[in-house]
N, C-alpha and C positions, 0 to 999 in steps of 0.2 A: 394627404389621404392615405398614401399610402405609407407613411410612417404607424399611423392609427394602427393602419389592418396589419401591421406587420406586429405590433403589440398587443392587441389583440389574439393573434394567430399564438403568441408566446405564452399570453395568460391561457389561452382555454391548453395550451400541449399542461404547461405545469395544474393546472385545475385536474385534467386528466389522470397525470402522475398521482395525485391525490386521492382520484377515484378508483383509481387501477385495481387497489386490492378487492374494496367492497363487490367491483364487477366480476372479480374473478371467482370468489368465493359465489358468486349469486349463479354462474353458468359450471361452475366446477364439474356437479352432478352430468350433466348433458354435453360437455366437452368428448372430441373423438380422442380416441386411447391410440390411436394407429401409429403413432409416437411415442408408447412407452418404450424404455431400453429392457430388456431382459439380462445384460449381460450381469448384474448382482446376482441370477438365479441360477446363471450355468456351472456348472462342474469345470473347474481347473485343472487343466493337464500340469502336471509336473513332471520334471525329470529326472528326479532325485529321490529316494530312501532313506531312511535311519538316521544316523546321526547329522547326513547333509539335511535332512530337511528339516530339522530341530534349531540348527542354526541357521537358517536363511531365515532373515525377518520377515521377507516379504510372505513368504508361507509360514511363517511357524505360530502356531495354534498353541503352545503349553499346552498346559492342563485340561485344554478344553475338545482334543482330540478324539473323538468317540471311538469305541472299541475294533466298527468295522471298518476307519480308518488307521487306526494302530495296528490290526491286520495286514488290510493292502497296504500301509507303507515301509511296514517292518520296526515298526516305533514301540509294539507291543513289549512292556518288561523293560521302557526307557524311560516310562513316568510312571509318577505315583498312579495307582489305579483309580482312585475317584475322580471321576471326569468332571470337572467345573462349568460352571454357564459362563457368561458376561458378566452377568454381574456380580458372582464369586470372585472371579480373577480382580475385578474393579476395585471390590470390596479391599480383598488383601494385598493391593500396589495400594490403596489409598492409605489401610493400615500401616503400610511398610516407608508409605512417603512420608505422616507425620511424626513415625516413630525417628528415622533418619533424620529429617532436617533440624531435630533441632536440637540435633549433636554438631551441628557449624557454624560458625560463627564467621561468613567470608564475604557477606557484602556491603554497599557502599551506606542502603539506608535500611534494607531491609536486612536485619540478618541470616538469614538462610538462603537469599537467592541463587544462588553458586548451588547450595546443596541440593535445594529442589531442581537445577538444570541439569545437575549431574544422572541425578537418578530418574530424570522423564528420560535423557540422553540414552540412559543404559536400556530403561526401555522398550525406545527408539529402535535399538540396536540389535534386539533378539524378537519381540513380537510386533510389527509397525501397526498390524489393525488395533491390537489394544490400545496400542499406543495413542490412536487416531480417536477411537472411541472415548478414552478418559480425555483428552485434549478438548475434545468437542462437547464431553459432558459438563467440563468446567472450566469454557473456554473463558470466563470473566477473569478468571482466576488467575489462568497459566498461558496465556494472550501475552503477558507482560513478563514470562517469563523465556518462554521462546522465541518473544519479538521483544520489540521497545518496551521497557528501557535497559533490561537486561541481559540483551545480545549487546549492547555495546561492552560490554564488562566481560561479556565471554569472548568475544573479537579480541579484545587488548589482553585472553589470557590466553589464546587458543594455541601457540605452542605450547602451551602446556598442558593442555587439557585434553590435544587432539588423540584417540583412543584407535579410531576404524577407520575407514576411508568411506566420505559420503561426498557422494559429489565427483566431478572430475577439476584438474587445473592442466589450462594450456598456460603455458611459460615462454619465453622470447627464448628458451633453448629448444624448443619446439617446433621452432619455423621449419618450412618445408613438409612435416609430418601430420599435421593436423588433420587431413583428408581423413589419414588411416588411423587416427588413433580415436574419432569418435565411433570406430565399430569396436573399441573394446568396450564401450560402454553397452550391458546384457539386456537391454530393452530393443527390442525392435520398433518400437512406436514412441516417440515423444510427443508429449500436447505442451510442456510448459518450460522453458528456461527462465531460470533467474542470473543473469552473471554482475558480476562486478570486477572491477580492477584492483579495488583496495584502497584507491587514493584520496577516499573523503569518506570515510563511515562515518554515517550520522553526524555528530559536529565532532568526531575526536580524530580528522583527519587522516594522514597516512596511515594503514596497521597493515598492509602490504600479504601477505599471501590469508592473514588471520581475513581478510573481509568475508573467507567465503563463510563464516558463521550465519552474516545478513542474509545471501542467498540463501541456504539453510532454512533460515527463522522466516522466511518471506515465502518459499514456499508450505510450510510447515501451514501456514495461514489458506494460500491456496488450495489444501485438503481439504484441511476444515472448516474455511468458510463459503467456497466456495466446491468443493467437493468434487476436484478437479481428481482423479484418479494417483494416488500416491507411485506404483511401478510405472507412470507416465509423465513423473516431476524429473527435472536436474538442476542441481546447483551447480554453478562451474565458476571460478574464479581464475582469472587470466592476469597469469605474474608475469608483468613484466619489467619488475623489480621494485624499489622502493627508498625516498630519499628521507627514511625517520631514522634518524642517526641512532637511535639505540638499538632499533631494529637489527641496521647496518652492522653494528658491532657483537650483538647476543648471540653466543654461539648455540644456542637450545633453539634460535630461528629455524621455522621450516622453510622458508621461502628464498627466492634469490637473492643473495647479498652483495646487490652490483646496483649502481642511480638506475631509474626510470629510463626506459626510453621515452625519447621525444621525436616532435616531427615528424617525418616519412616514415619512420622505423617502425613506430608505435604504431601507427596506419595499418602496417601493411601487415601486422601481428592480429588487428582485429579484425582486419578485412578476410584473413587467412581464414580464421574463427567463424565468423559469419558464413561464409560460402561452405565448409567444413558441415556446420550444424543440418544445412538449409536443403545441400546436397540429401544428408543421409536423412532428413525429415522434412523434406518439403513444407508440410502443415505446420508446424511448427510456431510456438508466440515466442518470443525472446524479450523481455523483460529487462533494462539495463540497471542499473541498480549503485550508488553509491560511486558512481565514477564524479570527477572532480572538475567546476566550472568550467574549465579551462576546453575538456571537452567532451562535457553532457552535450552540449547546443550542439556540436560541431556532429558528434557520432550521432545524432537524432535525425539531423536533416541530412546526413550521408545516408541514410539507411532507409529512412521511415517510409519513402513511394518506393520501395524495389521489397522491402520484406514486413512480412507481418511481427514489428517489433514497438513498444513503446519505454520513454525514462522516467521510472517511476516518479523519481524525483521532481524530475520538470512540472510532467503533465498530472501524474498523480496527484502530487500535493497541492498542484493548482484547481484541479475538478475537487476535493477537499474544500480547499478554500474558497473555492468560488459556492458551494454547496454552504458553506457557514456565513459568509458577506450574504449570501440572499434571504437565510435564515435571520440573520441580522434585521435585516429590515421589515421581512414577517412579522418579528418580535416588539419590532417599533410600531407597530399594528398600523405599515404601509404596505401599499401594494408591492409586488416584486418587482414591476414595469417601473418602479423609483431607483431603483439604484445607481441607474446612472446617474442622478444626482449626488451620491454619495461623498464626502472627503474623505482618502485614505492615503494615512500615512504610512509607509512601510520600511523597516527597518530591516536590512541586509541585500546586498545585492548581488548574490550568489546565484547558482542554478535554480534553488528554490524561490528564491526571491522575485528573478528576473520570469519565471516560470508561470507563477499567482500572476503575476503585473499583466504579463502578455494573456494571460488567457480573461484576465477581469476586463482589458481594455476590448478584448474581441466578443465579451458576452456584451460591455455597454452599448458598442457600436453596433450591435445586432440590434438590441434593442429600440435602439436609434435609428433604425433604418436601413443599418450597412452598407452608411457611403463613405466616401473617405474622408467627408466633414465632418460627417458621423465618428470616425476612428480619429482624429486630431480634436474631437473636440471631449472625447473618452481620456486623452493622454492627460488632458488639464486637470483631472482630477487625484491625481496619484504626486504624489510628495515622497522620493524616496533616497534616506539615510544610508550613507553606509561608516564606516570607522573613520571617514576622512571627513563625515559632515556630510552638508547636503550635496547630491549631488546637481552641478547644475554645466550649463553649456559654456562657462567658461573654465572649468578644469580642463585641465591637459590629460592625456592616457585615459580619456574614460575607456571601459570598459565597450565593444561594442554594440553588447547584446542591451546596456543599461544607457546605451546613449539616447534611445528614441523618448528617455524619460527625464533625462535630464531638464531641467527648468531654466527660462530663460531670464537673462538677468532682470530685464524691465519685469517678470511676474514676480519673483521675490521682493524687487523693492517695494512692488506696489503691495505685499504681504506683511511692509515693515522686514524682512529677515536681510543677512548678509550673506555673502560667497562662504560656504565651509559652515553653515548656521548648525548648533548641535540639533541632536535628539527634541530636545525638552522645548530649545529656542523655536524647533519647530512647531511640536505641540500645541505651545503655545500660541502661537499667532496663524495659526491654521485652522487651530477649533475642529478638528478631524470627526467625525462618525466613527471611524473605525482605526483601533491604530494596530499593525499587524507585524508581529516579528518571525521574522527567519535569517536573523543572525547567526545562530550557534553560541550564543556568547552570555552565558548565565547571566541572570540580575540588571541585565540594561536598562531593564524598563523600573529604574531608580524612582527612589518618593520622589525628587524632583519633578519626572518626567511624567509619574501618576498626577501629580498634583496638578498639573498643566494639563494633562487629559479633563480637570474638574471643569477648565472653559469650555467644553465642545457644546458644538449649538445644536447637536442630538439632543431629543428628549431620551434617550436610553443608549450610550456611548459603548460601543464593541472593545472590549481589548483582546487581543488568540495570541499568548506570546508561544508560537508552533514549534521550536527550537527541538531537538531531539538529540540527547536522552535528557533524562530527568533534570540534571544539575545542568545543559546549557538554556532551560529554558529563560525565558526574557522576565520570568516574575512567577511567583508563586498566587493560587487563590487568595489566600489569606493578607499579601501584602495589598493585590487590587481590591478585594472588598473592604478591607480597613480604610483605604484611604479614598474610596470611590463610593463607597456605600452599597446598597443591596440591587441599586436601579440600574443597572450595566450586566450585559451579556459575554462572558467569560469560556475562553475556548483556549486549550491549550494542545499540545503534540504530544505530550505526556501525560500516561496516566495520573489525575489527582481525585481527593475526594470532597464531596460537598460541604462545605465550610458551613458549621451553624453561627447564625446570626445574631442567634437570640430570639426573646419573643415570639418565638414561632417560624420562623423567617427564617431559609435554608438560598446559600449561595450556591449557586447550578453552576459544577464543573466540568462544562460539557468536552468532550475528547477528538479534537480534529485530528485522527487517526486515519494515514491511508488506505489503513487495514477497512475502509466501508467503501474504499473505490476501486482499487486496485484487482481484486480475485472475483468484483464483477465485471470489469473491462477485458480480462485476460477471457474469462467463462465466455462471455457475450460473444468475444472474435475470437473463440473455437468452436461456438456451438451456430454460428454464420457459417464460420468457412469465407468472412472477408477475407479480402487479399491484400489491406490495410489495415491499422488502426487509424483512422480519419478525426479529422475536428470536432465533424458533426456527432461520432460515437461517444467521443471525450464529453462534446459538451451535452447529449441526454446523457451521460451517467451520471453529470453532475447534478443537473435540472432533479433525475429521479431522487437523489439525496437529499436535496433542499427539500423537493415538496413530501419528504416520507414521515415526520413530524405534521400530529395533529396543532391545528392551530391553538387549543389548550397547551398542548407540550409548549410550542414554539412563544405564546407569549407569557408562560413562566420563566421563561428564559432559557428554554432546553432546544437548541438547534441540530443536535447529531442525537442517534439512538443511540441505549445502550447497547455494550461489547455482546450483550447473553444474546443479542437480536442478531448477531450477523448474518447467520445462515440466511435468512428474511430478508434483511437488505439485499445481500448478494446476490440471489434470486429475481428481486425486482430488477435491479445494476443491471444484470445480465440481460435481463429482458429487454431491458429500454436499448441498451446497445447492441441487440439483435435486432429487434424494429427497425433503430435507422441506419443498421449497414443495409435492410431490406430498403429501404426508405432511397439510398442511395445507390443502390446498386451493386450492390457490393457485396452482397452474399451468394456466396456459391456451396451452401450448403453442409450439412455435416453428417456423414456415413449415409444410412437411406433414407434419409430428407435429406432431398436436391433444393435445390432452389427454385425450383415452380412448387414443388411444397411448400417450403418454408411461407412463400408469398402469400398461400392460401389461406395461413392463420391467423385468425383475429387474436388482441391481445391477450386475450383470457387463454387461449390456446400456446398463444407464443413461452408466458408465464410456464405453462403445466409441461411445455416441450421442456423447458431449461428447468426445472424440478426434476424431472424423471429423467435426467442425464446428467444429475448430479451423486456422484462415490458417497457409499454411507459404508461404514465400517462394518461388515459383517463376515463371520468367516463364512469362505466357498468351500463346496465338496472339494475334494481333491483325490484326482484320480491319476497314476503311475500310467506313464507312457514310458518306451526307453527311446531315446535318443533315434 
């Protein structure tokens, strides 16, 4: 009985998810305002005149500086005299971008990607609101060009690219000093970190001081999709060294050119980091970003009850994937309370890999009840591959974090499979629902192994090969619809586009991009004031993704929105993961909503709070204060 009520209780919260919007738009009108932010309408003190304020990006306006601002700040007779709006200046960057890019010829599939990075870059660099504004205007567009899949390609060039200084980097020459050196950073208030190590970009591994591009391209996303205040982002990238032998040897290297530390060493460089950030910004999200298996798990559970931090990688891509498995099932027009029936096969057993597994086995187990029969009898359903074959409980060195999945020998033989059984050999005699890559490792999911996906005893078989960037994903659209046919739900980690079928018949290339999870987990547990990032917050940001597709969308086979929707998604995200830091205790508020505020709001209100304390790009007055 109380398995029942407990699935129950599961279907009406995702039912709810569903309704969220229509209910909010239906009280929007009659909702209390006493929660709007005013801070887009105030006047901005600056410190600065003339040619300083011309070149600060965070202030500088171009063209669009009005006269009695050219006045007060001494700028008069430093531009052209016809003042431009927004959308002039838009107009003539949009001019000046397609006139440029396609004078280059420097990327891997698209040929101008390098050149349109360069020139949003330069941008970047002199005006940040336009910047933010054309980003967010055509964010379908240049999504992929400031994140995946094209920050991996600027990572692996970025000694060479690198122009300004964005961002800060703590280094293992650093130790001892880090207290003091995050007051050079000119912000008095931070809301977001992104850091990374360097030692696992996306799948092209070490690129050692270049990763801080990721943080970069990650917050770049937290502007604009989540509208997290841009002079209140940092990127930081923490060298402490790097074992990619070219690296090692290239003398145009910006970074240290000494091995990694390991061990205690390494510890006590981020430990340093953390205490550093937390001191001088108490409130503060710290974001980990592209650190490398060995230890995403190990920094996540050092950190995660003492600060407000989560790995994107982990958790992110798992609230992603668990958002597409329930999509999945939607689309098989079963209930979501199925899934834990589900077969999944998963290929890789990395941070990301181990990350999906552990969060799919804690949603089935919930659903089950949440006993620990419940949680053993969730692990039986996950089959997972990695480069050595299947993993099972008779290998030696398993992996820690991949040993609670390893398979026991009596279940594979009764499966027909052997110790070390491939990819394909498992396919095959598993008959999977869902087969899921996070490898890194282009083209795995060979015609062999599609062709063994043709067994599954789904009536509508999942394949998400989620690999990142473009060229390591596990298969292309075009290769699983050719050999799969039209009746299969297709979700990749890279951008791709809908594959026509013919006859009318369009293959849905839906995009399991962290970019719909991540900048509303970060918004949600700044605009709480939790003192965690918790389970329960991860797992409604997931729930809200799964159920944000109409059930039209969902069984055309479209499980994720599209990229033009983030702002929308993010908004909802946030909101679900403000409710249950409410839900759990955990919110203590953000600026003047306290926490017996926050409590008082119903959803529709919770919604219009997290709207109206979201950055939109506009320029502020600006008014000369001196020092």
């Amino acid at each position: 009985m109380a398995n029942f009520s407990h699935q129950m209780r599961l279907s009406s919260t995702l039912l709810r998810r569903l309704q969220q919007r229509v209910a909010a738009a239906a009280v929007n009108s009659t909702c209390s305002r006493n929660f709007t932010t005013t801070e887009g309408h105030r006047p901005t003190i600056v410190h600065k005149r003339s040619h300083d304020i011309l070149h600060d990006p965070w202030f500088n306006k171009g063209t669009a500086f009005s006269f009695t601002e050219r006045d007060r700040l001494h700028i008069r007779g430093l531009l052209p005299p016809n003042v431009m709006s927004f959308e002039q200046q838009i107009a003539r960057f949009m001019a000046d971008l397609k006139r440029l890019e396609v004078q280059a010829r420097d990327g891997p599939s698209d040929p101008y990607v390098l050149a349109k990075w360069r020139i949003l870059n330069r941008l970047h660099d002199r005006n940040e609101t336009l910047y933010y504004k054309v980003l967010m205007e055509n964010i379908e567009e240049y999504a992929p060009i400031v994140y995946t899949p094209t920050v991996g390609l600027v990572c692996q060039k970025y000694s060479g690219l690198f122009r300004r200084p964005r961002g800060m980097y703590f280094s293992a020459e650093d130790r001892g000093e880090m207290m003091s050196m995050v007051y050079n950073w000119p912000a008095d208030q931070v809301d977001m970190i992104v850091v990374t190590d360097g030692s696992r970009i996306l799948g092209l591994g070490d690129l050692g001081v270049q990763g801080i591009g990721i943080a970069i391209g990650k917050l770049d996303l937290y502007v604009a999709a989540a509208g997290i205040n841009p002079q209140r982002v940092l990127p930081v990238m923490i060298d402490v060294g790097t074992d990619n032998e070219n690296l090692l040897k290239d003398p145009l290297y910006l970074g240290l050119q000494e091995r990694r530390l390991d061990g205690e060493e390494y510890l006590e460089v981020i430990d340093e980091f953390m205490e550093a950030v937390f001191t001088r910004w108490p409130h503060v999200i710290v974001q980990f970003e592209d650190f490398q298996s060995k230890w995403a798990f190990k920094l996540l559970q050092r950190y995660r009850n003492n600060y407000r931090m989560f790995n994107d990688d982990v958790q992110g891509t798992a609230g992603v994937a668990i958002a597409g498995l329930l999509g999945a099932v939607r689309a098989q027009g079963r209930p979501m309370i199925d899934f834990p029936k589900m077969k999944i096969v998963v290929a890789g057993a990395g941070s990301a890999g181990i990350g999906v597994l552990n969060a799919a086995r804690k949603t089935m187990a919930r659903m089950l009840g949440n006993t620990e029969i419940a949680f053993e009898s969730a692990r039986s359903q996950f089959w997972v591959v990695d480069a050595k074959g299947l993993i099972t409980e008779a290998r030696e060195n398993v992996d820690p974090d991949a040993r609670p999945f390893a398979r026991k020998i009596k279940e594979i033989e009764r499966q027909g499979l052997s110790e070390g059984a491939t990819l394909a050999e498992v396919v095959h005699q598993v008959k999977p629902d869902v087969l899921l890559g996070l490898s890194a490792c282009g083209g795995l999911f060979s015609k062999e192994v599609l062709e063994a996906l043709k067994h599954s005893t789904s009536t509508r078989a999942a394949i998400f090969p989620m690999s990142n960037p473009t060229r390591n994903a596990e298969c292309t659209p075009e290769e699983a619809f050719s050999i799969l046919g039209d009746n299969i739900i297709f979700a990749s980690g890279s951008p791709f586009k809908d594959v026509d079928l013919g006859n009318g018949h369009v293959g849905h290339c839906n995009q399991a991009n962290n970019m719909f999870l991540f900048p509303g987990i970060g918004l949600g547990t700044l605009l709480s004031g939790s003192r965690i990032v918790s389970d329960g917050m991860l797992q409604a940001a997931a729930e809200c993704l799964a159920a944000y597709m109409t059930e039209e969308e969902v069984l055309k086979g479209i499980i994720y929105p599209s990229i033009s929707r983030i702002r929308d998604i993010t908004k909802e995200v946030a909101a679900a993961v403000v409710k249950e830091a409410i839900e759990e205790d955990l919110a203590e508020g953000y600026r003047e909503m306290d926490s017996r505020e926050l409590r008082k709001l119903d959803e529709a209100q919770i919604s219009e709070f997290v709207e109206n304390n979201m950055w939109s790009p506009d320029y502020p007055t600006l008014i000369y204060k001196k020092d």
